[in-house]
DRENDO-1510 file (C-alpha; in Angstrom, 1 decimal, always signed):
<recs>
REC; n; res; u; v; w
REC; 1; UNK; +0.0; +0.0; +0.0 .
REC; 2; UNK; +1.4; +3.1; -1.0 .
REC; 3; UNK; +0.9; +6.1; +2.1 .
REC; 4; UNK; +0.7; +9.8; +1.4 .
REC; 5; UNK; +1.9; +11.5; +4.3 .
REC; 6; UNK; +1.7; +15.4; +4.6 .
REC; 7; UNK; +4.1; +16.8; +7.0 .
REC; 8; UNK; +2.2; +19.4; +9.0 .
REC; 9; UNK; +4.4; +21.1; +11.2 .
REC; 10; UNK; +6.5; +17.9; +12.0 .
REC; 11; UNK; +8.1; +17.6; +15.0 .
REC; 12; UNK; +9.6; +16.3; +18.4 .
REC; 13; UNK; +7.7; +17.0; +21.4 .
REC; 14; UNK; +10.2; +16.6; +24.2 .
REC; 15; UNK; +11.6; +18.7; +27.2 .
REC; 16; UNK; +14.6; +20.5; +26.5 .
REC; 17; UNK; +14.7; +19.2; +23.1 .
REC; 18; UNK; +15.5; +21.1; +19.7 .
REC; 19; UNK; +15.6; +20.1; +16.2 .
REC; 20; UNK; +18.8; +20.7; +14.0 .
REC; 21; UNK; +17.2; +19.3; +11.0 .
REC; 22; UNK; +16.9; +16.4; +8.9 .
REC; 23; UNK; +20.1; +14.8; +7.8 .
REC; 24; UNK; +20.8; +11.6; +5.7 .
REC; 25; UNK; +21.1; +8.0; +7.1 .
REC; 26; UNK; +24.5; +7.2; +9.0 .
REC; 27; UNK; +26.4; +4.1; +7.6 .
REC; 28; UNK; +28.6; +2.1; +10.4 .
REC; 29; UNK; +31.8; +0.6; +10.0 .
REC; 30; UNK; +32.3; -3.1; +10.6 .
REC; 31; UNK; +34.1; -2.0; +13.8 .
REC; 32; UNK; +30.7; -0.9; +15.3 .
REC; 33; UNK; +29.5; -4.1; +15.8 .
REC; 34; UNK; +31.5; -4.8; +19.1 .
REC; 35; UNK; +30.3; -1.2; +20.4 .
REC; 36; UNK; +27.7; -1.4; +23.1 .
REC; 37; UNK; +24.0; -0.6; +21.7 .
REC; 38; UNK; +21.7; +1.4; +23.3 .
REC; 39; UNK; +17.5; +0.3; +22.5 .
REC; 40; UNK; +14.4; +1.9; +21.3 .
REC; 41; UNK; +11.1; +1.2; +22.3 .
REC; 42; UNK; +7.6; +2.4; +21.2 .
REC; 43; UNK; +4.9; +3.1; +23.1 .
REC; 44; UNK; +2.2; +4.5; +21.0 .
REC; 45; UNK; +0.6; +3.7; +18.5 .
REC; 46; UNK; +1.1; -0.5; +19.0 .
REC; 47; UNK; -0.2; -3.1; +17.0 .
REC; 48; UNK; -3.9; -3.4; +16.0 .
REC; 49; UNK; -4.5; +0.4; +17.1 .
REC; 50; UNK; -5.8; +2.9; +15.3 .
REC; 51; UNK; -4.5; +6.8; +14.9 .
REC; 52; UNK; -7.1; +10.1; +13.8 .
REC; 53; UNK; -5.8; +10.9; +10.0 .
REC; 54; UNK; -5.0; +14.1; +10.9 .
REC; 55; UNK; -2.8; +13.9; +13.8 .
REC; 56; UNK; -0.8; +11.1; +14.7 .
REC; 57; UNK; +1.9; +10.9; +17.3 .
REC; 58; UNK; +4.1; +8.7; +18.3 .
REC; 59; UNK; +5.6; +8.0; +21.6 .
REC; 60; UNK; +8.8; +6.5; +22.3 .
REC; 61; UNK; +11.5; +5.8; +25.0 .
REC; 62; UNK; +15.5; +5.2; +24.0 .
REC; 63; UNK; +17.8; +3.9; +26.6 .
REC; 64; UNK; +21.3; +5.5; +25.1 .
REC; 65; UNK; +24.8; +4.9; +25.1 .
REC; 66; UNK; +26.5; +8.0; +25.0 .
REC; 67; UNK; +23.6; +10.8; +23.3 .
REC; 68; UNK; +21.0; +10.1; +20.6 .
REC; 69; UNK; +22.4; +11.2; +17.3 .
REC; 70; UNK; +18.8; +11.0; +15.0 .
REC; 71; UNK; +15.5; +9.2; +15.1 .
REC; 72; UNK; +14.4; +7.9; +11.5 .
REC; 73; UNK; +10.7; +6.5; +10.9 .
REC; 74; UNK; +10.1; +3.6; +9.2 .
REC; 75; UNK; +5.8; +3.1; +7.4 .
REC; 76; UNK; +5.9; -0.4; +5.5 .
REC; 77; UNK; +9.2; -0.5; +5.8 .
REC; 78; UNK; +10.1; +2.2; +4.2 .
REC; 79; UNK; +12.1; +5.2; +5.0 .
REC; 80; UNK; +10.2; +8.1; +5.7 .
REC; 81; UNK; +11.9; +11.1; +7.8 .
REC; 82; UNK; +14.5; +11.4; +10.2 .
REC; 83; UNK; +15.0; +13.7; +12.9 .
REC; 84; UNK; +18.0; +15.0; +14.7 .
REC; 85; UNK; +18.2; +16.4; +18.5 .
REC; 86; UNK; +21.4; +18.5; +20.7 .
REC; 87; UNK; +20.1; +16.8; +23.9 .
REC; 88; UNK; +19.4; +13.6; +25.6 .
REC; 89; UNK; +15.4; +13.1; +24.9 .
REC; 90; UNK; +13.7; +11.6; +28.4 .
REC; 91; UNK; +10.1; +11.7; +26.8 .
REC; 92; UNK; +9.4; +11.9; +23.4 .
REC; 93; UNK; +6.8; +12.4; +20.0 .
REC; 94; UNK; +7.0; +12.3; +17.0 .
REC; 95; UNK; +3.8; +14.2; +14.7 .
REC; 96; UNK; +2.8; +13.8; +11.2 .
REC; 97; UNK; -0.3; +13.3; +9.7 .
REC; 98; UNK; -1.9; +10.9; +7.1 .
REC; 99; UNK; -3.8; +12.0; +3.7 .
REC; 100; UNK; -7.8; +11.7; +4.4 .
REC; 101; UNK; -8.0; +9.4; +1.4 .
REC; 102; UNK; -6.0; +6.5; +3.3 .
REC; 103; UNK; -9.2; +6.4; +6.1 .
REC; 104; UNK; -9.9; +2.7; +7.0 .
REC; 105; UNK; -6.4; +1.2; +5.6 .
REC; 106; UNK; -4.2; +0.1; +7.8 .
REC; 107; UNK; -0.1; +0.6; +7.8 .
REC; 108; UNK; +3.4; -0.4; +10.0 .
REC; 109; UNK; +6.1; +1.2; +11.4 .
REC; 110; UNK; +9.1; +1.0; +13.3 .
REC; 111; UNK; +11.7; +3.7; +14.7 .
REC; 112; UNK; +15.7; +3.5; +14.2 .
REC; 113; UNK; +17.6; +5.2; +16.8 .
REC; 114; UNK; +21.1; +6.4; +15.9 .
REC; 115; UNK; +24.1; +6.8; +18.7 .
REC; 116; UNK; +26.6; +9.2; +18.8 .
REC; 117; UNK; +28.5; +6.2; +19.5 .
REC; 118; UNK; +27.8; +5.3; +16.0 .
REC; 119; UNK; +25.5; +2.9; +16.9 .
REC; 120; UNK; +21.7; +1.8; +16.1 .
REC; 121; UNK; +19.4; +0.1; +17.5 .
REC; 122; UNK; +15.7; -0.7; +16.2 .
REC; 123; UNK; +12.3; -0.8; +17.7 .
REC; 124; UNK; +9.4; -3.6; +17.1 .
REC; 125; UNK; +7.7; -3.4; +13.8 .
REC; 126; UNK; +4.2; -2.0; +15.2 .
REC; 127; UNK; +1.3; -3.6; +12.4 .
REC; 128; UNK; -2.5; -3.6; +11.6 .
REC; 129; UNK; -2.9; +0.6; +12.5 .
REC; 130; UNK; -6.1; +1.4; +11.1 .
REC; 131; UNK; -6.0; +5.0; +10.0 .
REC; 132; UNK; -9.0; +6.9; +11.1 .
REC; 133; UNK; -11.8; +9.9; +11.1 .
REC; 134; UNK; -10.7; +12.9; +13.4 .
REC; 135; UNK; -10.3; +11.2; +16.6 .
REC; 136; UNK; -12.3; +13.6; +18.2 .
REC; 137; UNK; -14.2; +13.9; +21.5 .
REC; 138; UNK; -17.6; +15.2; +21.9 .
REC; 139; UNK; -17.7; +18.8; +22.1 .
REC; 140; UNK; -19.6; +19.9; +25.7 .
REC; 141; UNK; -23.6; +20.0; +25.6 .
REC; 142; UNK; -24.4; +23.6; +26.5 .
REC; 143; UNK; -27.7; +25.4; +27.0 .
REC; 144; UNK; -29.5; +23.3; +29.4 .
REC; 145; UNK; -32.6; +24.1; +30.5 .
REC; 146; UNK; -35.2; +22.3; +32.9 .
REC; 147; UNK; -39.0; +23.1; +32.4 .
REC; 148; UNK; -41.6; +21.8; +34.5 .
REC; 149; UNK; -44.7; +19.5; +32.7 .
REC; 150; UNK; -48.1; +20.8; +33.8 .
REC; 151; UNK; -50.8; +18.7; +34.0 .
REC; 152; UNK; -52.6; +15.8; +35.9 .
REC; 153; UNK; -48.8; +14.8; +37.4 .
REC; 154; UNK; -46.8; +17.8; +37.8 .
REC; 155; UNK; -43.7; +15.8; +39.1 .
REC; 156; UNK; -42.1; +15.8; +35.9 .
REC; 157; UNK; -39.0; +17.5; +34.0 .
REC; 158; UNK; -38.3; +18.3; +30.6 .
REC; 159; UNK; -34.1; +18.7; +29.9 .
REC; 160; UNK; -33.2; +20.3; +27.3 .
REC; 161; UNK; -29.7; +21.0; +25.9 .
REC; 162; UNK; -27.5; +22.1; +22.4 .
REC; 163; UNK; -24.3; +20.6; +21.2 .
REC; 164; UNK; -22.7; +21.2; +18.1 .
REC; 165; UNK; -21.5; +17.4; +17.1 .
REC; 166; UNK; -18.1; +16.8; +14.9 .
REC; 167; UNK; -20.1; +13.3; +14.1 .
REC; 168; UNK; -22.3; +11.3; +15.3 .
REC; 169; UNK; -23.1; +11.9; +19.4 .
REC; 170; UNK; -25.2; +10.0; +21.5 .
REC; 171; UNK; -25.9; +11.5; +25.6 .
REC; 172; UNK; -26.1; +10.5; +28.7 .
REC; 173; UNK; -28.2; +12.7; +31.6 .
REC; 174; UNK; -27.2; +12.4; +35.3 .
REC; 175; UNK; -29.2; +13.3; +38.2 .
REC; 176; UNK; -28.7; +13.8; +41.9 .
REC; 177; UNK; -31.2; +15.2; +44.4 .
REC; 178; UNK; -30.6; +18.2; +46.9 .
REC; 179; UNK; -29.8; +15.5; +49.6 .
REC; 180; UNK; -26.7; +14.3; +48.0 .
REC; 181; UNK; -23.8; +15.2; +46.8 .
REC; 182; UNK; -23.3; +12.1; +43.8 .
REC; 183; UNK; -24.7; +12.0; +40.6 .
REC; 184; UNK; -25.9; +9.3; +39.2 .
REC; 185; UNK; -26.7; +8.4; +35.5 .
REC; 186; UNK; -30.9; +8.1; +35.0 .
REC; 187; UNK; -30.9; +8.3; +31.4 .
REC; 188; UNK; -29.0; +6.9; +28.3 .
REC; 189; UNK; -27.1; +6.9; +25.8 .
REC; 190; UNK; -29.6; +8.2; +23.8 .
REC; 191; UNK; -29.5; +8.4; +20.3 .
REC; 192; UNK; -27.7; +10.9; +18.4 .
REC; 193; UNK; -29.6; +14.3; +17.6 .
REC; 194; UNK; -31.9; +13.6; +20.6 .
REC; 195; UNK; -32.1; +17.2; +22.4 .
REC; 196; UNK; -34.6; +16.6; +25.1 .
REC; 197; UNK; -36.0; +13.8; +26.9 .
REC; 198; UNK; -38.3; +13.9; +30.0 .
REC; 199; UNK; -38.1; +12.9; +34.2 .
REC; 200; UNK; -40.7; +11.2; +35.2 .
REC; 201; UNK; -41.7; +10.4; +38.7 .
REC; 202; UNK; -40.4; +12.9; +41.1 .
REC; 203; UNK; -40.8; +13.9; +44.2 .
REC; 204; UNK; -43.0; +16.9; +44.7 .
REC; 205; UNK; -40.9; +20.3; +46.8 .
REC; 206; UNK; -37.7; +18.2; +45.9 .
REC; 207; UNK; -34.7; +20.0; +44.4 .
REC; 208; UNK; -33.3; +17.9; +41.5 .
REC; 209; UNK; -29.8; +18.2; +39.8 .
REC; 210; UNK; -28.8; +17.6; +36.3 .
REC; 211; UNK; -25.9; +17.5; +33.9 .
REC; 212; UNK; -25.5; +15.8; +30.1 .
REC; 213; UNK; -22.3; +14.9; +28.4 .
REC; 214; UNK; -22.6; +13.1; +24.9 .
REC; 215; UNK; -20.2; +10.0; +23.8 .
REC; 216; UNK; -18.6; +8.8; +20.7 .
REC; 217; UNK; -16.3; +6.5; +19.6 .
REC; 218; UNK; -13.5; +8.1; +20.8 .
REC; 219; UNK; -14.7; +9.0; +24.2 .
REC; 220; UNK; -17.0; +11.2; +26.5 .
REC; 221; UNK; -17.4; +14.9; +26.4 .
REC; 222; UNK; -17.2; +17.3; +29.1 .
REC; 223; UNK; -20.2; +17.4; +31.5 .
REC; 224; UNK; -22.9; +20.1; +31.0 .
REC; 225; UNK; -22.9; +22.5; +33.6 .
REC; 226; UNK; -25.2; +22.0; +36.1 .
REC; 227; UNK; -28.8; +23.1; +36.5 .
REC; 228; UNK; -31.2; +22.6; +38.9 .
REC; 229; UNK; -35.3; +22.8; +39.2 .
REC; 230; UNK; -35.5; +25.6; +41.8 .
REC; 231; UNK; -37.6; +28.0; +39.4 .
REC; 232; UNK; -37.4; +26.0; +36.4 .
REC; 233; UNK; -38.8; +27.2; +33.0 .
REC; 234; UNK; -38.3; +27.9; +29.2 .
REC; 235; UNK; -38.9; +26.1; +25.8 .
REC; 236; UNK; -37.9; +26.0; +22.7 .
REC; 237; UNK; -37.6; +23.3; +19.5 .
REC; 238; UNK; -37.0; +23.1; +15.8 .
REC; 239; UNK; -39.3; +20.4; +13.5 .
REC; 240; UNK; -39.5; +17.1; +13.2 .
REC; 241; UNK; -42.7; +14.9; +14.7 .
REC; 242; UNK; -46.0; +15.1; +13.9 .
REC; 243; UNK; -48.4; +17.9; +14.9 .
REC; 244; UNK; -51.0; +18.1; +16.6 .
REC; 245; UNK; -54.4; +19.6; +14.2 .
REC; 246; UNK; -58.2; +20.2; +14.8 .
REC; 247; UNK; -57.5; +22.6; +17.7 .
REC; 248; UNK; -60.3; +24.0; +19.2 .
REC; 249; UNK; -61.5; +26.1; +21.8 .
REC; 250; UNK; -64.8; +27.5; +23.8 .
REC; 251; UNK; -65.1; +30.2; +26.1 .
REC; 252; UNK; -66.2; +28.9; +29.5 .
REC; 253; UNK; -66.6; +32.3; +31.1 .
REC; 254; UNK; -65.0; +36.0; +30.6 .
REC; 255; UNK; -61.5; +34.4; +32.1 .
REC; 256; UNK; -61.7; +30.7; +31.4 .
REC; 257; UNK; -60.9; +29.2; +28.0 .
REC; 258; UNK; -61.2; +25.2; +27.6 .
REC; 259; UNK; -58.9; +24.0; +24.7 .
REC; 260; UNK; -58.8; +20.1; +22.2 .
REC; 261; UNK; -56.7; +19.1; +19.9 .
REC; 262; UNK; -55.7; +15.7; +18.2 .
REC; 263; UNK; -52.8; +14.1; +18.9 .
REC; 264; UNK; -51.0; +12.7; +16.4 .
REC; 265; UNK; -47.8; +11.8; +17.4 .
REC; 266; UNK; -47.0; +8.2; +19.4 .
REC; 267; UNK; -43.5; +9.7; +20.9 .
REC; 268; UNK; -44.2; +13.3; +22.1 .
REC; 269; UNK; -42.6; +14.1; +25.3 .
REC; 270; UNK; -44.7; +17.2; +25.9 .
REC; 271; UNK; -46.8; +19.7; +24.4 .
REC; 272; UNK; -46.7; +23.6; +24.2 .
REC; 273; UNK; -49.3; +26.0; +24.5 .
REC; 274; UNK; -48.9; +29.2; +23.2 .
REC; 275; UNK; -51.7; +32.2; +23.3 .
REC; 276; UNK; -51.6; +35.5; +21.8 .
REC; 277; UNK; -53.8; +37.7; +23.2 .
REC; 278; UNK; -54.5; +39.7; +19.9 .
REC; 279; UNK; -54.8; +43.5; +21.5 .
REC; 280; UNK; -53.0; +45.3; +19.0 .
REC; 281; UNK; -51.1; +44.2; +15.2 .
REC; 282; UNK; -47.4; +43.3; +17.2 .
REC; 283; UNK; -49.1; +41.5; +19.9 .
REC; 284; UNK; -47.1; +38.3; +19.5 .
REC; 285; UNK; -47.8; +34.0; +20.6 .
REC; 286; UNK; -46.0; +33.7; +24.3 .
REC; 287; UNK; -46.3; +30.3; +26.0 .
REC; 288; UNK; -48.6; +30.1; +29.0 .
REC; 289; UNK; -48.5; +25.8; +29.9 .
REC; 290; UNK; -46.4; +22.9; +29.2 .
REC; 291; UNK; -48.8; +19.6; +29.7 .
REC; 292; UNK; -47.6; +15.9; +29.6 .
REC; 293; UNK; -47.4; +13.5; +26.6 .
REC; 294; UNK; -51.0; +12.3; +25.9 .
REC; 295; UNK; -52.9; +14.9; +26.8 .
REC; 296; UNK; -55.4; +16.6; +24.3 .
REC; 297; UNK; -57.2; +19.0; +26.4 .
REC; 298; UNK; -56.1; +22.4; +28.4 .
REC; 299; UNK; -58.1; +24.9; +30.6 .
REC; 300; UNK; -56.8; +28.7; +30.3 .
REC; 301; UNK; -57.4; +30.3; +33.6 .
REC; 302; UNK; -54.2; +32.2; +33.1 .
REC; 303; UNK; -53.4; +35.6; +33.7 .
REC; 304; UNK; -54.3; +38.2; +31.1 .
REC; 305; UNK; -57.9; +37.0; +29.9 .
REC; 306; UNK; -60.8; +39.3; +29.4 .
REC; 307; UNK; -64.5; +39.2; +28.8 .
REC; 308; UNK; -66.0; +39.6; +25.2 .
REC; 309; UNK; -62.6; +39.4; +23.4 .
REC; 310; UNK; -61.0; +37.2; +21.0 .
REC; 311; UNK; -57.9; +35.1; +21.7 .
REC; 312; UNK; -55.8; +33.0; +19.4 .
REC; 313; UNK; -54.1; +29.9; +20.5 .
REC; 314; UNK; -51.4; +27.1; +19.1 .
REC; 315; UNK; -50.0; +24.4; +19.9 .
REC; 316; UNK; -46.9; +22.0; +19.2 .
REC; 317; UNK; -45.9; +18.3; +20.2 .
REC; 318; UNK; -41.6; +18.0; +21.5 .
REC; 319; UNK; -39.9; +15.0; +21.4 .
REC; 320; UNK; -35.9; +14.4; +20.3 .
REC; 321; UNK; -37.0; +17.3; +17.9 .
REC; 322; UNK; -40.4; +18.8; +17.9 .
REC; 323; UNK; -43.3; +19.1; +15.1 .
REC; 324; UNK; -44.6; +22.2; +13.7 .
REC; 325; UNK; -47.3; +23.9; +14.8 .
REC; 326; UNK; -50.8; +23.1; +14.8 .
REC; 327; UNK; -53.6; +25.0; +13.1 .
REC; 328; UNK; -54.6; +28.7; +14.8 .
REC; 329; UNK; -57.7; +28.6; +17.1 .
REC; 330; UNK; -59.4; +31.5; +17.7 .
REC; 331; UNK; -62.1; +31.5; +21.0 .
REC; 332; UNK; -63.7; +34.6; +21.9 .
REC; 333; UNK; -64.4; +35.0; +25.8 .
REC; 334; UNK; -68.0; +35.6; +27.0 .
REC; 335; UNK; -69.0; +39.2; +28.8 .
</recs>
């Protein structure tokens, strides 16, 4: 298999190291063969591991004679680079990095060290590295919000959160209550692109905790920062299940407004009710209730009613995205 390799800032990472340069290929004399060799030996990559395309390093140890002289890499045994250093390197890395095209192949390497001494020494041959995607973490879920499901059980939660995924994420959410101090995980993973999911079951006048991290391949993310349910509100959502339609509503009395709707979606986790109360040309919708998954039927007894005037309503279903909105009722309230 024939590698491209681009040499992106190549370098060693060492303390008190500097480079000089590359330089070609000592030969020994005979003579050097009764010399006492020094070793080289790799730590990572090893065999059957696998390095991000775009940034591989390579860690080594060399147990010298007198000083190291030059480092030269080896990919399917052939010569790639070599590397010179003033100093004695204690810990070091070598960085180059793989042409995208070369994803999923695989490749081998060794090291030769060089002695001052005018001696070598070679590592192990390293085999089956699988070249990789970006090994990337997640990124850390921001944004988190809590809002509280009203309804016939109000001891739910609705957590909410952003990322902005390199590929594909799935999350985790963990939970602790206001009488301990660990968290512990309550939901997941869940699948990539899910952005909200509900807690069911709570204890009512109980302070809850939360924090989401995603996970991919290549490891977890950050956690979230924390947020808690003391005062707990908000919304928000962007398309995807389906809506609910044939809302309705009648007027019950001047302040009291009873609202149905059909649901059409199997896998909402709550619905939104939004109200605009239609005074002047920029009134706007502003959400007054959250209810639970399942329900088709509201009462409006919120603030800002009034007799003999005509309100317009909407609604939408949330789930790991949420639908679009239903159709616009209008109900006008009796004198």
């Amino acid at each position: 298999m024939k590698m491209k390799i681009k040499y992106l800032t190549t370098f060693i990472i060492a303390l008190s190291i500097n480079f000089v340069g590359c330089v070609n290929s000592p030969t020994s004399p005979d003579s050097l063969e009764f010399k006492e060799k020094g070793s080289i030996k790799i730590f990572s990559p090893i065999s059957n591991d696998s390095v991000g395309y775009e940034f591989t390093s390579i860690k080594y140890t060399i147990t010298q004679v007198e000083a190291v002289d030059m480092v030269e890499l080896y990919i399917n045994n052939k010569y790639v680079i070599n590397y010179r250093v003033n100093r004695d390197p204690i810990s070091n890395a070598l960085a180059f990095q793989f042409d995208p095209s070369l994803i999923n192949l695989t490749f081998s390497y060794f090291l030769k060290y060089y002695d001052t001494n005018g001696t070598s020494a070679t590592s192990d041959t390293m085999v089956n590295i699988v070249i990789t995607e970006p090994r990337i973490k997640p990124s850390k879920p921001f944004d988190v919000k809590l809002l509280m499901l009203q309804g016939p059980s109000t001891n739910s939660f609705n957590i909410s959160w952003q990322d902005n995924p390199q590929n594909e994420v799935s999350y985790e959410v963990w939970r602790r209550d206001g009488f301990t101090a660990d968290y512990i995980k309550i939901l997941g993973p869940l699948p990539p692109g899910t952005f909200n999911v509900n807690d069911n079951g709570l204890f009512p006048n109980m302070v809850y905790y939360y924090k989401v991290r995603g996970q991919n391949k290549f490891g977890f993310s950050e956690f979230s920062d924390e947020v808690n349910t003391a005062g707990a509100g908000g919304g928000g959502g962007s398309g995807g299940i389906a809506p609910p339609t044939n809302l309705s509503g009648v007027a019950l009395s001047s302040t009291v407004v009873k609202l149905i709707w059909q649901d059409n979606s199997y896998n909402e986790n709550y619905f939104k009710i939004e109200r605009n109360d239609n005074w002047t040309v920029w009134s706007k919708f502003e959400t007054i209730a959250t209810v639970p998954s399942n329900i088709t039927t509201f009462t409006d007894d919120t603030k800002g009613l009034a007799g003999g005037h005509e309100f317009l309503y909407r609604i939408k279903a949330y789930s790991n995205t949420d639908s679009s909105w239903s159709n616009v009722a209008s109900v006008t309230t009796q004198l």
